[in-house]
C-alpha positions as CSV (number, residue, x, y, z in Angstrom):
1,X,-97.4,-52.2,-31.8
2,X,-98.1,-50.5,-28.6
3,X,-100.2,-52.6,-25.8
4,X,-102.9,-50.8,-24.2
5,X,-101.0,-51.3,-20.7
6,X,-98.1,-50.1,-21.8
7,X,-96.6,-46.2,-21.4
8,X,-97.2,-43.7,-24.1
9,X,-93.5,-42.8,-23.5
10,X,-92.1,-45.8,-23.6
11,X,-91.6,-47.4,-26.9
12,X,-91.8,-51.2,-27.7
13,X,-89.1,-51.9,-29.6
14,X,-85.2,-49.8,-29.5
15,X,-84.9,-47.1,-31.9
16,X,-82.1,-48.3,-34.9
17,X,-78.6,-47.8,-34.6
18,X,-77.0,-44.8,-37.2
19,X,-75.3,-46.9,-39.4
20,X,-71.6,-47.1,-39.7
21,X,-69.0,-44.9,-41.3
22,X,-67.9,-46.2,-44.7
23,X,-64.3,-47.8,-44.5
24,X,-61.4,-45.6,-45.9
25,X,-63.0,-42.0,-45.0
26,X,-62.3,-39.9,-42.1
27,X,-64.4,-37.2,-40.5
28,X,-63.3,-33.9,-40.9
29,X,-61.5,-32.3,-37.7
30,X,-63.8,-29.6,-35.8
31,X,-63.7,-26.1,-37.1
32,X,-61.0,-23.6,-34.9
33,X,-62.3,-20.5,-34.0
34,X,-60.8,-17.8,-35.4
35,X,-59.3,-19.8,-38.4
36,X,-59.6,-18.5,-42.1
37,X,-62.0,-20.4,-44.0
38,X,-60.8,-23.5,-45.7
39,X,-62.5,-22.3,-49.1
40,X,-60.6,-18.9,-49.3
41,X,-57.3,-20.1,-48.3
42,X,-54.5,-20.4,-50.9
43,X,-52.5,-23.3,-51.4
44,X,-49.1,-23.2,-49.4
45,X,-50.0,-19.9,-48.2
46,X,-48.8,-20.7,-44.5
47,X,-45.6,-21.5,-45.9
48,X,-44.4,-18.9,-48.4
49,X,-42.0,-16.7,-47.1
50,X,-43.1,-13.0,-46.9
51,X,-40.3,-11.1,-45.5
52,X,-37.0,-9.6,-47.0
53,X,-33.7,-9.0,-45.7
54,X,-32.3,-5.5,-45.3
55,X,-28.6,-4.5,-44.9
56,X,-27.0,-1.4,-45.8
57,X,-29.0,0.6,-43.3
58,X,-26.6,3.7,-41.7
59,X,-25.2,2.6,-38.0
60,X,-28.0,5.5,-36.7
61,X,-30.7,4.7,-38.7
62,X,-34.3,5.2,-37.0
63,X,-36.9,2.8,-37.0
64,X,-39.5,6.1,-38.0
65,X,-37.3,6.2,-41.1
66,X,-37.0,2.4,-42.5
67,X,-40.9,2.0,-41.4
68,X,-41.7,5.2,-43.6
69,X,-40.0,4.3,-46.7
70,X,-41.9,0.6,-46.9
71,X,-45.3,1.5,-45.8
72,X,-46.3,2.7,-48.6
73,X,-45.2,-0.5,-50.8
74,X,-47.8,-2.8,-51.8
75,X,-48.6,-5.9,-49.4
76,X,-46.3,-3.8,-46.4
77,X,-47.6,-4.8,-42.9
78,X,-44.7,-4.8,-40.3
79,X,-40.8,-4.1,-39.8
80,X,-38.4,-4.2,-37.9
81,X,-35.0,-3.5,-37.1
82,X,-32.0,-5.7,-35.0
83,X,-29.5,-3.2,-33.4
84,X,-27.6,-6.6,-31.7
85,X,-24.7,-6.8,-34.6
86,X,-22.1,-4.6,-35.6
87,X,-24.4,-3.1,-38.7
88,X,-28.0,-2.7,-38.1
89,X,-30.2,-5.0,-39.6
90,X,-33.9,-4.4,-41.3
91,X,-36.7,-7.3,-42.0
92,X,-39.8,-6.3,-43.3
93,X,-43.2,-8.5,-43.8
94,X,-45.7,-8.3,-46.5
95,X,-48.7,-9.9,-47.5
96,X,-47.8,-12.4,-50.2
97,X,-44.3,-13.2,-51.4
98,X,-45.0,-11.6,-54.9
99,X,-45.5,-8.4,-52.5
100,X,-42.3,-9.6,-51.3
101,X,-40.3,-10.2,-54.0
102,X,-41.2,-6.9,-55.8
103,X,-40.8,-4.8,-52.8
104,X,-37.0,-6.8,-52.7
105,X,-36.2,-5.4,-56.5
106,X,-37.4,-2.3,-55.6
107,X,-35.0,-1.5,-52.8
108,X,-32.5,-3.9,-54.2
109,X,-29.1,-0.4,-54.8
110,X,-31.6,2.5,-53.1
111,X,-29.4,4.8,-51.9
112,X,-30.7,5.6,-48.0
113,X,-28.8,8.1,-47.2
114,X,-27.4,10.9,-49.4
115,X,-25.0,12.1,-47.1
116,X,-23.5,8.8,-46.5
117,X,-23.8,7.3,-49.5
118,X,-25.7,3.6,-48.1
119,X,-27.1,1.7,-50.5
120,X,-29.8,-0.9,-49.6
121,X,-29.4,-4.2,-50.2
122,X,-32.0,-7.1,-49.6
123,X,-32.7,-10.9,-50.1
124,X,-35.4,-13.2,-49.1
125,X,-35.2,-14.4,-45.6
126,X,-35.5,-17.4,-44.5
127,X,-38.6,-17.7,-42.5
128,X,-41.1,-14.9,-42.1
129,X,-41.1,-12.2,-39.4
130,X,-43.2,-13.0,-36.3
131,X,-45.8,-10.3,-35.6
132,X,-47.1,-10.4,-31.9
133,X,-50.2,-8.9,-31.9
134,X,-51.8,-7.6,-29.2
135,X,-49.6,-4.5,-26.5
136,X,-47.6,-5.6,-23.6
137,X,-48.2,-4.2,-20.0
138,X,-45.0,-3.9,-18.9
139,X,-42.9,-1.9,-21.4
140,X,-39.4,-2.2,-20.0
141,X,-40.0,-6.0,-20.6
142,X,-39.7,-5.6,-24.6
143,X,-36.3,-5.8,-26.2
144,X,-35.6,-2.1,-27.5
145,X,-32.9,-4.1,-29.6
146,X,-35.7,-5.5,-31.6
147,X,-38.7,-2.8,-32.1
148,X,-41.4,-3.7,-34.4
149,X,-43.7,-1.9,-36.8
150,X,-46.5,-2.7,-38.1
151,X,-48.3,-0.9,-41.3
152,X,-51.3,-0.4,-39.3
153,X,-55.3,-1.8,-38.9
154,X,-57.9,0.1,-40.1
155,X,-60.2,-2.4,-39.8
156,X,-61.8,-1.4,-36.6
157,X,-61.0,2.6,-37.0
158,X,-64.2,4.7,-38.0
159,X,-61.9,6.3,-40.8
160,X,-61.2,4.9,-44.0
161,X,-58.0,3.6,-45.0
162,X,-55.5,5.8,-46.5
163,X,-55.4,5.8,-50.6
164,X,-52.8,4.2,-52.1
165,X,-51.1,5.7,-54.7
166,X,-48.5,4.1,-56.7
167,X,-45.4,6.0,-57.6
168,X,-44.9,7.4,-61.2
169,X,-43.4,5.6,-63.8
170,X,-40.6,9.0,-64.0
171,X,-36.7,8.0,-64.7
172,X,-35.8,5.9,-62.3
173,X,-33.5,7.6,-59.1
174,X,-30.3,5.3,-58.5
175,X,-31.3,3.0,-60.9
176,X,-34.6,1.5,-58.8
177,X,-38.0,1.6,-61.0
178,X,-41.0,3.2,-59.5
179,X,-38.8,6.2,-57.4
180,X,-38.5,9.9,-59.0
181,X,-35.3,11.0,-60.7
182,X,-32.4,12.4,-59.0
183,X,-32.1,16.3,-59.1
184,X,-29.4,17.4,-61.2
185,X,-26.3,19.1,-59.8
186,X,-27.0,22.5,-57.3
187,X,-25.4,25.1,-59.0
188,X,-25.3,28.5,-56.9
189,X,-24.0,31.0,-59.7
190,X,-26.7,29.3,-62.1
191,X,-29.1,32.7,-61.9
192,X,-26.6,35.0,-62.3
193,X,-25.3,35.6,-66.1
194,X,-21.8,35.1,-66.7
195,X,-20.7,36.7,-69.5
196,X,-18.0,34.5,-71.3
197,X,-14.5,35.5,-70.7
198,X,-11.9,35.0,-73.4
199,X,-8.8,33.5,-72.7
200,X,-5.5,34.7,-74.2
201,X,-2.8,32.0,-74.8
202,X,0.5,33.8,-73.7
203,X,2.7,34.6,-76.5
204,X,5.4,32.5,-77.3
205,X,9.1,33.4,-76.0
206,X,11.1,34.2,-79.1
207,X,14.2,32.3,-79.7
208,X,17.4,33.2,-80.4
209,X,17.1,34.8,-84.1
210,X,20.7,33.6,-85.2
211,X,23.7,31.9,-84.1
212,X,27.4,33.2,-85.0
213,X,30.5,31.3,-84.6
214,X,32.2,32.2,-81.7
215,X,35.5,31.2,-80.5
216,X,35.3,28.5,-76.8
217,X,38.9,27.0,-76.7
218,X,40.2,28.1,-73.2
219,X,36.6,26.5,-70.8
220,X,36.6,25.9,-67.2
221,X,35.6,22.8,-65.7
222,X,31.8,22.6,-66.0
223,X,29.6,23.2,-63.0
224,X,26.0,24.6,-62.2
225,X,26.8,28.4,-63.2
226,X,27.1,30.1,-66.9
227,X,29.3,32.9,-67.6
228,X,27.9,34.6,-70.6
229,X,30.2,36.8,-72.4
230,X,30.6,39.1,-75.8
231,X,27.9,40.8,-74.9
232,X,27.6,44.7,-75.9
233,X,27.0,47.3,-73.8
234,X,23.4,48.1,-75.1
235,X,22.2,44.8,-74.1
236,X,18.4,44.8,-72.5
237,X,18.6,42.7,-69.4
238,X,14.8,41.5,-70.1
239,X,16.1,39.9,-73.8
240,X,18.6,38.0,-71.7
241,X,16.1,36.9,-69.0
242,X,13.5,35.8,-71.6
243,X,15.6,33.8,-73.3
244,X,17.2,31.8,-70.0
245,X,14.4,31.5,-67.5
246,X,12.4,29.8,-70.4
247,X,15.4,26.6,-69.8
248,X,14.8,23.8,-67.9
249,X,16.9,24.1,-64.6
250,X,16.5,28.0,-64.3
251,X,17.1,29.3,-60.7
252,X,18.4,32.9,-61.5
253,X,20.3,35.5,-63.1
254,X,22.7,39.1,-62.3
255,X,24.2,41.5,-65.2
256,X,27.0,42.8,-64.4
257,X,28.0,46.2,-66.6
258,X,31.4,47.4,-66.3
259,X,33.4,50.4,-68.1
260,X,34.1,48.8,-71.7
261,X,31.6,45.2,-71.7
262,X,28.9,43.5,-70.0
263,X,29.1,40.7,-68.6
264,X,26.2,37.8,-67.1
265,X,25.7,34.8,-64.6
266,X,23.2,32.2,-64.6
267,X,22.9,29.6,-62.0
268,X,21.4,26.4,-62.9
269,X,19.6,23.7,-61.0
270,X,22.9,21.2,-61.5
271,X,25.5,20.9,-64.0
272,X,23.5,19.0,-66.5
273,X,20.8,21.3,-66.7
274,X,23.7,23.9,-67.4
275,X,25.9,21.9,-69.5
276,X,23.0,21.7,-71.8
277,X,22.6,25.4,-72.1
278,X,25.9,25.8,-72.7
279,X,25.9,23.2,-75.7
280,X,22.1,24.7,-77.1
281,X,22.7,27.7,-76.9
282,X,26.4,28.6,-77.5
283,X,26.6,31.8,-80.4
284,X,23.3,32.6,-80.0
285,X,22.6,36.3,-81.3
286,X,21.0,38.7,-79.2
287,X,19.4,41.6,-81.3
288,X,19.9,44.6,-78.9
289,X,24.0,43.4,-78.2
290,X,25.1,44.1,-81.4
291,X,28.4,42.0,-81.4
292,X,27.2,39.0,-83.1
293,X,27.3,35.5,-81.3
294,X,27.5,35.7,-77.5
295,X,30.1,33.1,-76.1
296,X,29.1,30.6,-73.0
297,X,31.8,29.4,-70.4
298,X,32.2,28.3,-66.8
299,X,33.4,30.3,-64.5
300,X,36.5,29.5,-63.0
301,X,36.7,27.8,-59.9
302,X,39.6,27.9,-57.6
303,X,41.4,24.5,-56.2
304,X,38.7,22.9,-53.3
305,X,35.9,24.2,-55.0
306,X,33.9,21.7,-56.6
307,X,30.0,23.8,-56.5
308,X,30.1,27.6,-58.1
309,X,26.5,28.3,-57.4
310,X,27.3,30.5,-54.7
311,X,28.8,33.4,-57.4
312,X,25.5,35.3,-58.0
């Protein structure tokens, strides 16, 4: 109780101490400006990786092209592309790994480039892809080796975001769900009606239509060269011709017609190819000769002479 000398403002007795803290519990730190609230953030959100891992990319790939095939993925919000290496390199962030991981399946074989054939191919990387935000003064200062895109903030634009629309669910092009299916073929004479040709197997070259016994005991030594005798004087050329050039080892023929017979030569590849002729096909009957079996030799070669292909 107050005196009647004393000061309004002044109080008789000290004001209680707060009491302490209760052992085994701390104070929670101070709140940091700018920090997402502690209620809405997921558990290891900070340290889920968000990014995948893109190789395949053509040697002059743009970073216009890689940025507009993933911004219109779900979850997309930067990428960027490392020239340093031999083969470029792409990395692309999103906003959750599930974002991540479906946007990875879906590349995972996509063929890039038609003309070169490149096929994508991604993992997960290993840490996420750091997104400076914020635009540098000085622009020489920023490594052109390592350009980054971002998918864009609409948060402060008066327009609204773009709609996303999510791809059909069509036949899948080079095997990757959620993409349209790959045109068929170009084919230029497809408007114009061909009418269907048909095709004619050649006729058969008619054997010989008999054989006759014909007498052989006086032969030369073989070699690459025929010499076809007993023929008769009415013999069509084109009968002989059809019946040789059909023979494997064919190189070509001459008819000679003298006063009383006809005679032929027909060179050969080598003397096997000959030598079978001459075995196959020795008394063969030829229709328009009319003296029965014709009779196959070798020519006769002088001493030194080993090669008789030079007679035609």
């Amino acid at each position: 109780m107050a005196g009647a000398g004393i000061h309004p403002y002044h109080q008789q007795w000290p004001p209680a101490p707060a009491p302490p803290p209760a052992p085994g519990v701390v104070p929670p730190p101070p709140p940091v400006p700018g920090a997402p609230d502690a209620a809405g953030a997921r558990p290891g959100a900070a340290d889920e990786v968000r990014t995948i891992f893109i190789t395949g990319l053509p040697v002059d790939v743009k970073e216009r092209e890689l940025h507009n095939l993933l911004r219109w993925l779900p979850g997309f919000e930067a990428s960027q592309i490392n020239f340093k290496g031999d083969q470029p390199m792409g990395f692309a962030l999103f906003s959750s790994a599930h974002h991540a991981v479906a946007a990875k399946t879906a590349l995972q074989d996509l063929v890039f480039d038609a003309e070169t054939k490149a096929a994508l191919h991604t993992e997960m990387a290993k840490k996420n892809l750091f997104v400076k935000r914020g635009v540098g003064t000085d622009a020489n200062a920023v490594d052109q080796s390592k350009r980054l895109r971002t998918g864009g903030d609409y948060t402060h634009s008066p327009y609204a975001p773009p709609p996303y629309h999510p791809p059909p669910p069509a036949v899948s092009m080079w095997g990757t769900a959620g993409y349209i299916a790959a045109p068929p073929p170009y084919n230029p004479y497809a408007a114009y009606p061909v009418p269907p040709v048909a095709m004619t197997s050649p006729s058969p070259v008619p054997g010989p239509t008999a054989y006759a016994p014909v007498q052989n005991t006086k032969d030369n030594p073989p070699c690459n060269t025929l010499f076809i005798g007993n023929l008769g004087e009415t013999v069509v050329e084109e009968e002989l011709r059809s019946l040789f050039s059909v023979q494997p080892g064919y190189k070509q023929m001459k008819v000679l017609r003298q006063e009383r017979n006809t005679v032929c030569f027909i060179e050969f590849e080598d003397v096997g190819t000959a030598t079978a002729v001459h075995h196959n096909l020795q008394g063969a009957v030829i229709p328009s000769s009319g003296r029965g079996g014709m009779r196959i030799q070798y020519p006769l070669l002088w001493p030194g002479r080993a090669n008789c292909g030079n007679i035609l």
